[in-house]
N, C-alpha and C positions, 0 to 999 in steps of 0.2 A: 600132517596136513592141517588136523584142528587147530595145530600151534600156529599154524604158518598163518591161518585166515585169523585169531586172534591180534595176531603182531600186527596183520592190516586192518584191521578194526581202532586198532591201539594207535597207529601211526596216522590214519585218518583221521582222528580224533583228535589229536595232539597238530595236527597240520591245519585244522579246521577251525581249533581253539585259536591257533598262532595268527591264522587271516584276519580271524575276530580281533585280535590284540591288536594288529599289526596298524600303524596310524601314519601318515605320512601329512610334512609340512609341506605345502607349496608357497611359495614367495610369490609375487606377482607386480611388476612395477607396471606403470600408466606411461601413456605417450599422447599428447593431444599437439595435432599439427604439425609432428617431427618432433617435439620437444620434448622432454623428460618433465614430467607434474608432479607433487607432492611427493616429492625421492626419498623425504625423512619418515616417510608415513608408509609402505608397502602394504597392499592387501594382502593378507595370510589366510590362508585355509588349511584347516586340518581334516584330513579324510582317510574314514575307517566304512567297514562295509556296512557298520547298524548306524555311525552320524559323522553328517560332517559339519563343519563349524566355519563359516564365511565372519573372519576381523578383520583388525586390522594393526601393525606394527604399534602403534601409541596404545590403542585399547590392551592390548598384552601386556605393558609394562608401564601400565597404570599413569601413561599421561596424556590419554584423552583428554578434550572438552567436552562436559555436558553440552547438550546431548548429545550419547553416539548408540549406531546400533549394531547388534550382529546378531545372523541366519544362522540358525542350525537346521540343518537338511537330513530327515531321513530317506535313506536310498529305497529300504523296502518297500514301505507302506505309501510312498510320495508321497508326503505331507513334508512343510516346514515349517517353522518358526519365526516369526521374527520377536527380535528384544531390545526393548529401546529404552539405556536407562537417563531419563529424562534430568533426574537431578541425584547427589549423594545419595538421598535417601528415598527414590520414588523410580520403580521401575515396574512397564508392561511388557505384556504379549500377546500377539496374538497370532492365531494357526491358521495356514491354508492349507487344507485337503483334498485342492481342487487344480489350482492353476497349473503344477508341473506334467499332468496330463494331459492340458490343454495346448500345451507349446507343440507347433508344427514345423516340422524341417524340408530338407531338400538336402537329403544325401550325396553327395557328389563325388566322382570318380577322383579327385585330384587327393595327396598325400604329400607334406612333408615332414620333415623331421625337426623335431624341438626337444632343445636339452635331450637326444636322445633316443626319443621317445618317437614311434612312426602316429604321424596326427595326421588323420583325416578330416576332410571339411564339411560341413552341416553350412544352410542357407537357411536365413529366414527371413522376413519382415515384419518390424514393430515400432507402429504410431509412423509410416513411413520413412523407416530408417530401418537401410539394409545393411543385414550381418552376418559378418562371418565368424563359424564357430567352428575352432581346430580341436580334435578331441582323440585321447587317446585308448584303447581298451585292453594295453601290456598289463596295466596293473592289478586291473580286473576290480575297480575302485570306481564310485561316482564321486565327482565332487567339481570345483571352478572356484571362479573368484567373485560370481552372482551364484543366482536361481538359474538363469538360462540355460540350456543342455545341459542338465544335472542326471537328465536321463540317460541320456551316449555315452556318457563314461568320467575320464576326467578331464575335463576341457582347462587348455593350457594355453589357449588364447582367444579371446573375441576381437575383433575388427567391426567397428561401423562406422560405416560412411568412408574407410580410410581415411579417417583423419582423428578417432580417437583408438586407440589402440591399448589393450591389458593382456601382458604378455609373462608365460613363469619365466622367473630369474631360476629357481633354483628348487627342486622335488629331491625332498630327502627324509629317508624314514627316521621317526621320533618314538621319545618312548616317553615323553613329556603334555601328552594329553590325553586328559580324564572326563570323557563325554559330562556335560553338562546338566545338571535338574533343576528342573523349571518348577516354579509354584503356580499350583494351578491361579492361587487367587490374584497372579499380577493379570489373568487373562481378562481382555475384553475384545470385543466385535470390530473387524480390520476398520470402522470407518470411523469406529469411537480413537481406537489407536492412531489414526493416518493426524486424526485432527488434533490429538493430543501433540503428537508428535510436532506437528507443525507451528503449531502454539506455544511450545517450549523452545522454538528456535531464534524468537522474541518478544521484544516486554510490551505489554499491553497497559498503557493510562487509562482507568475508567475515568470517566469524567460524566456522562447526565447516561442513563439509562430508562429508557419507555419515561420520558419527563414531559408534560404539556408547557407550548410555547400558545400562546391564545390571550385573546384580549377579555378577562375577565376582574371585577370586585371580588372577586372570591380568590383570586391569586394570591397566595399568601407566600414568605420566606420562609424556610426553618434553620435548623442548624446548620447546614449545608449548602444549601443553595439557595440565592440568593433571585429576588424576582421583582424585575421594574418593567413601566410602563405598564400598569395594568396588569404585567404579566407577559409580554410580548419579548421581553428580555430575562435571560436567567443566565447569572454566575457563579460559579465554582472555584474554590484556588485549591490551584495543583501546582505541584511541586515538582517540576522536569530534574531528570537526572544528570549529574554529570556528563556529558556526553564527548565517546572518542572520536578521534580523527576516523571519516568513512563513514559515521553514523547516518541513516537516513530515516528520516521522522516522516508519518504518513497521516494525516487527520481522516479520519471516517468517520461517516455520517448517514444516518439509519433515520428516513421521515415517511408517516403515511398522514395522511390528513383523518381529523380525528374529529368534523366536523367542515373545516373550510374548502370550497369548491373551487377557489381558483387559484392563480401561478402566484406569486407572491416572493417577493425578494427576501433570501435571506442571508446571513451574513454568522460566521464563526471566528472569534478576537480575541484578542490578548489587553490588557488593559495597561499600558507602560505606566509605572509608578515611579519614574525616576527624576522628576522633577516635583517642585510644590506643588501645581494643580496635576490633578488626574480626572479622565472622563471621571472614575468613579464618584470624586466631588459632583460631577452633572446628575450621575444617576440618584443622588443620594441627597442633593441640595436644589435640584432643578438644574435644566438646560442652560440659561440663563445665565448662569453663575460661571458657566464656561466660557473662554476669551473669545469674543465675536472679531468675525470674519468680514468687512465689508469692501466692496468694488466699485462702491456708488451708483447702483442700482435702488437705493432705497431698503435694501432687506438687511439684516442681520442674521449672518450666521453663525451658529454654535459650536465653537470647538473641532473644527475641519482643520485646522493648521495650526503647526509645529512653531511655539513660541520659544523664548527664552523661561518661560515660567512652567510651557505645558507640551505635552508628546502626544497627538493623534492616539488613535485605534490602531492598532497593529493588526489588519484582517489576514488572518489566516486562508481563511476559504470561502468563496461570496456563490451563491448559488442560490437555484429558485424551484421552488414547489411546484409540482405539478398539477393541472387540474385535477383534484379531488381523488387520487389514488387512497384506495383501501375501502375510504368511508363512501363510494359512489362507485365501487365496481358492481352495483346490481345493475347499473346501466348498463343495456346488452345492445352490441350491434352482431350481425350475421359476421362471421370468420376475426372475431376480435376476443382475444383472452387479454385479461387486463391483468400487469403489475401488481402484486398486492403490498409491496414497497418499492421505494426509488433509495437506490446506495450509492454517497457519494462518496470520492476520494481524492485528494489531493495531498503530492509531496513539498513538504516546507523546510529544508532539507536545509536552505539557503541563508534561513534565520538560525540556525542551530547554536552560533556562537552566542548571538544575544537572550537563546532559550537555556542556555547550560547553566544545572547547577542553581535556578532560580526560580521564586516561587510569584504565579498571576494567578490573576483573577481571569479566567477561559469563560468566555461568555457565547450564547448563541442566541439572535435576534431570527424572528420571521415575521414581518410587518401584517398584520391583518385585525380586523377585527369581529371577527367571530369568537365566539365562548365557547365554543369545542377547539376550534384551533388547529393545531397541528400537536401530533407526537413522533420525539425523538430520542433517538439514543447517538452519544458522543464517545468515541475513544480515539486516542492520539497511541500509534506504534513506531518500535524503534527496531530498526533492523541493523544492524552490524552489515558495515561492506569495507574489504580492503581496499578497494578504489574509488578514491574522493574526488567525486564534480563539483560541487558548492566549498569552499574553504574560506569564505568571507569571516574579516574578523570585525567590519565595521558595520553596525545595523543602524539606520537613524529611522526614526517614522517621521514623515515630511505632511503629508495630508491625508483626511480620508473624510469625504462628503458624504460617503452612505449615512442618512440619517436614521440610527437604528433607535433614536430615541423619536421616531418617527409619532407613537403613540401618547408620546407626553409634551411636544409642541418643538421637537427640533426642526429644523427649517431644511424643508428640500434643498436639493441641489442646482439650485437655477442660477447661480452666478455665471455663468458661461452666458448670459444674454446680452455680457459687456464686453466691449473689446477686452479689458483688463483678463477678464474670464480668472482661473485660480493665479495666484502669485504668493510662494512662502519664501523667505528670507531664513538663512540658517548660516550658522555659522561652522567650520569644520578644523578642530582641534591644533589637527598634524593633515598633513598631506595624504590624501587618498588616492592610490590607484588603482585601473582600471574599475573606476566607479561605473556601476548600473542601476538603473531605475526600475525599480518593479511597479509595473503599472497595471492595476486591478481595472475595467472603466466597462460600465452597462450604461446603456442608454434607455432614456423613460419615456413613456407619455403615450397611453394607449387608446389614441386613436388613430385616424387612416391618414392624417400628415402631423402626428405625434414620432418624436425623436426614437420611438422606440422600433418603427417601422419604415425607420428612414437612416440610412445611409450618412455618418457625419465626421468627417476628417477629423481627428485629435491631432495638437501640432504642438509638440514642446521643446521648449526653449528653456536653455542653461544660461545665467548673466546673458539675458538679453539676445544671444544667440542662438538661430534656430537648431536644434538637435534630428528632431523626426518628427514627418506626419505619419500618422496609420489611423486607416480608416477600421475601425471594429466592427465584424458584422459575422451574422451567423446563419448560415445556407442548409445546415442540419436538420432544423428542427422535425422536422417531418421522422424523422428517426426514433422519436422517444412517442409517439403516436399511444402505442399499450401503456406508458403512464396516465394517461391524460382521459380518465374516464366520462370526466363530467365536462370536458372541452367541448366548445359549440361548432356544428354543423353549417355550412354556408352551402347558399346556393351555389358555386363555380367548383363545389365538389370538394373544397380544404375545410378543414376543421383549422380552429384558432391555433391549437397547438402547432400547426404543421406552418405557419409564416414563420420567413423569417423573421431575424430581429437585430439589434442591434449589439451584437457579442454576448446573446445569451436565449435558453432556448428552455420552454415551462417542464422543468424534470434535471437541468442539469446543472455542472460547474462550470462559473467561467472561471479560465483561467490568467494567470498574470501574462501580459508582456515585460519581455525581459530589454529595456534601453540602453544602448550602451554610450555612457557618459564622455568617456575618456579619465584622463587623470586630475583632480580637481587639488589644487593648491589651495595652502592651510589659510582662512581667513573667513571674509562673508562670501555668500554664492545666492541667487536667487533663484528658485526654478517656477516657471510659469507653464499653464497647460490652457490654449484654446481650443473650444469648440462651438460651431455657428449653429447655437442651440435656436427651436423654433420658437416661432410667436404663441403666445395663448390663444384656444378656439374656445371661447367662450367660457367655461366652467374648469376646463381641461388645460393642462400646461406639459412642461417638456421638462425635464432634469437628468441630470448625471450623477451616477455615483462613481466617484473616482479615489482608489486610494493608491498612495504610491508611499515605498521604502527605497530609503538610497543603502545599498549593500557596496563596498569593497577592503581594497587591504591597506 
């Protein structure tokens, strides 16, 4: 009898060890909307009773792309892993010992069968998207092809929404996996990981970080960056990368005022050097020295249009400061938490052909004259996408009025006071089709029948013929209200910031309208742009900044 309870001591033992050992592949293919998705790539899990291991088909046999990650799950203890190896030679983790005890289900009476296996259904909801989770408990194993029901057992398929579907192809025991050891010192804190992670999934241009833009003598250049008007402008040359098909470039823009109280126009460019003269000749020689503009109004203006000798400003992104965020949030009103910066963004996704592979001078203007000024930080990111909206391979810069040599004597934008209003002459190599015009366009003049509070048709014309009017105007502003600390109070109850304006609002971007040309044949073209700019009130006048790129194939 003593032999007989050894031999079950002995067999138990050996049966207990074998469960330990015992590791099982699951394959897992994807279904989004009836269709079969990434079929070369299958989720793989491997599950044992002490870990299991959520990959994938490429990460197994080594042809991943940086970055990828994979979960290892312990069943016991509920905690998992995550590991993300970000590049060759740089890889984290980090643990949660909380969330698989936090998942809640809804057990349900219904059962089928897969590969097999009797699966029963689990219900949940997450981020409102309802799911279902089939799981089986033959094997007496946790594991899935996520985190989700890693508790129920081994979950062999999730459904949400019925229309993404991860289903096992194929559970079969292995004797090809060797649980995993982690170094403690790739670990850090999930929100330093989540952000690393994300950050590795694109490249980031610095370009001005916490840099004052401010009207001061004391502005100086150094080796880097470079500083005109007083100071009101600063350039940097960077060097854009080769860029593939699908690429999408995004400029972001970091301002708190650092000193100045009110909205103030500003402007982020590219400086074309592709002809003899360049703006930089202006910044660097005076305004002046740039080909003047005139309509027979009497003015002169500096370098707004595209010559045979010189190429406009290439504005990236035109946007406007808000009253006094950061440096005036001690102004307190009852039920108002104020901004402590305003972040802008815009996709330039459209220029990409004329950014690839070459190096500008990226400048950022904000017209004011206070010596604290404004502080900013600049970076330009590039996100990889297999599906390409913008594929333009022809960029021209045609005009651009914004005068961001505002502080060193470049001439507002009042030519629109002439019938003539803007008119640039250009010539076009080879034949362009479906050409469109990107049209940047704010309206100025801030008082109460100033253009900037009034309502004014743009109307442009291709050789002579009229193309499109649109009227630019902006019905939001009231929205960005917590930028606007130092913004003035009126008797009818609106604070300044909250009128509208003329396509642009104190805290935001305006963005381009996109024209659509037609197909322009190879030779001269002219494009003209009116607007029934207003009369002078005294001190006070009305301007446009308008700048426009012809983009096609």
């Amino acid at each position: 009898m003593k032999r007989f309870f050894l031999l079950l001591v002995f067999l138990s033992f050996l049966f207990s060890n074998a469960q330990h050992k015992t590791a099982y592949k699951i394959s897992f293919s994807k279904i989004y909307n009836g269709n079969p998705i990434d079929t070369e790539n299958p989720i793989i899990t491997f599950a044992t009773t002490e870990q299991g291991l959520i990959t994938t088909h490429n990460i197994q046999t080594q042809k991943a792309d940086f970055p990828f990650e994979q979960t290892i799950v312990y069943p016991k203890s509920g905690e998992f892993v995550k590991m993300n190896n970000l590049s060759k030679d740089k890889t984290i983790s980090t643990k949660d010992t909380a969330s698989l005890a936090k998942q809640e289900f809804k057990i349900t009476d219904e059962f089928k069968s897969i590969l097999g296996y009797k699966c029963r259904k689990a219900e949940t909801v997450i981020n409102s998207n309802h799911i279902d989770i089939w799981y089986t408990t033959q094997l007496h194993i946790n594991g899935g092809p996520s985190v989700l029901g890693q508790t129920l057992g081994l979950v062999l398929e999730i459904n949400r929404n019925n229309n993404y579907i991860i289903t096992a192809e194929k559970v079969e025991k292995t004797k090809n996996f060797t649980p995993l050891q982690l170094d403690e010192k790739q670990f850090v804190d999930i929100l330093t990981y989540n952000d690393l992670v994300w950050k590795s999934r694109f490249k980031i241009i610095p370009v001005f970080e916490e840099e004052l833009v401010r009207f001061s003598d004391e502005a100086r250049s150094n080796d880097s960056i470079l500083r005109f008007a007083n100071g009101t402008i600063i350039l940097k040359k960077i060097r854009f990368p080769e860029f593939k098909k699908g690429d999408q470039i995004f400029v972001e823009l970091k301002e708190q005022s650092n000193g100045d109280a009110y909205d103030r126009t500003g402007s982020v460019f590219i400086i074309p050097q592709d002809k003899p003269i360049s703006f930089l000749n202006g910044l660097q020689e005076g305004a002046k020295t740039l080909p003047i503009y005139t309509n027979g109004n009497g003015k002169e203006y500096q370098g707004v249009v595209a010559t045979p000798e010189y190429s406009p400003l290439i504005e990236l992104m035109r946007f406007f400061t808000p009253f006094g965020i950061h440096q005036y949030n001690h102004i307190r009103l009852k039920n108002k938490e104020w901004y402590d910066a305003v972040s802008y963004r815009e996709e330039v996704s459209e220029l990409r052909s004329f950014l690839s592979g070459k190096e500008f001078w990226v400048g950022c203007f904000i017209g004011n004259y206070d010596k604290g000024g404004h502080k900013i930080s600049l970076n330009i990111s590039i996100h990889h996408e297999e599906t390409e909206v913008f594929n333009y391979d022809t960029v021209i810069p045609l005009f651009n009025t914004t005068n961001v040599m505002e502080m060193a004597g470049q001439e507002y934008g009042t030519m629109f006071n002439s019938e003539k209003g803007l008119l640039v002459s250009f010539r076009t190599h080879t034949k362009i089709e479906n050409a469109v015009l990107r049209y940047t366009v704010t309206g100025h003049g801030g008082w109460e029948n100033g253009d900037e509070f009034v309502p004014k048709a743009n109307t442009i014309y291709l050789d002579g013929q009229k193309i499109q009017t649109l009227i630019p105007w902006r019905q939001d502003c009231g929205s960005y209200r917590l930028f606007n600390p130092a913004s003035g109070n009126f008797a009818n109850g609106l604070s300044s910031s909250d009128y509208s304006r003329s396509n642009w609002c104190p805290g935001t971007v305006t963005y381009p309208f996109y024209i659509f040309l037609g197909n322009l044949s190879e030779g001269e073209h002219t494009l003209q742009v009116q607007i029934p700019q207003g009369e002078p009130e005294g001190g006070s006048f009305s301007a446009w900044n308008v700048s426009g790129v012809l983009l096609g194939n």
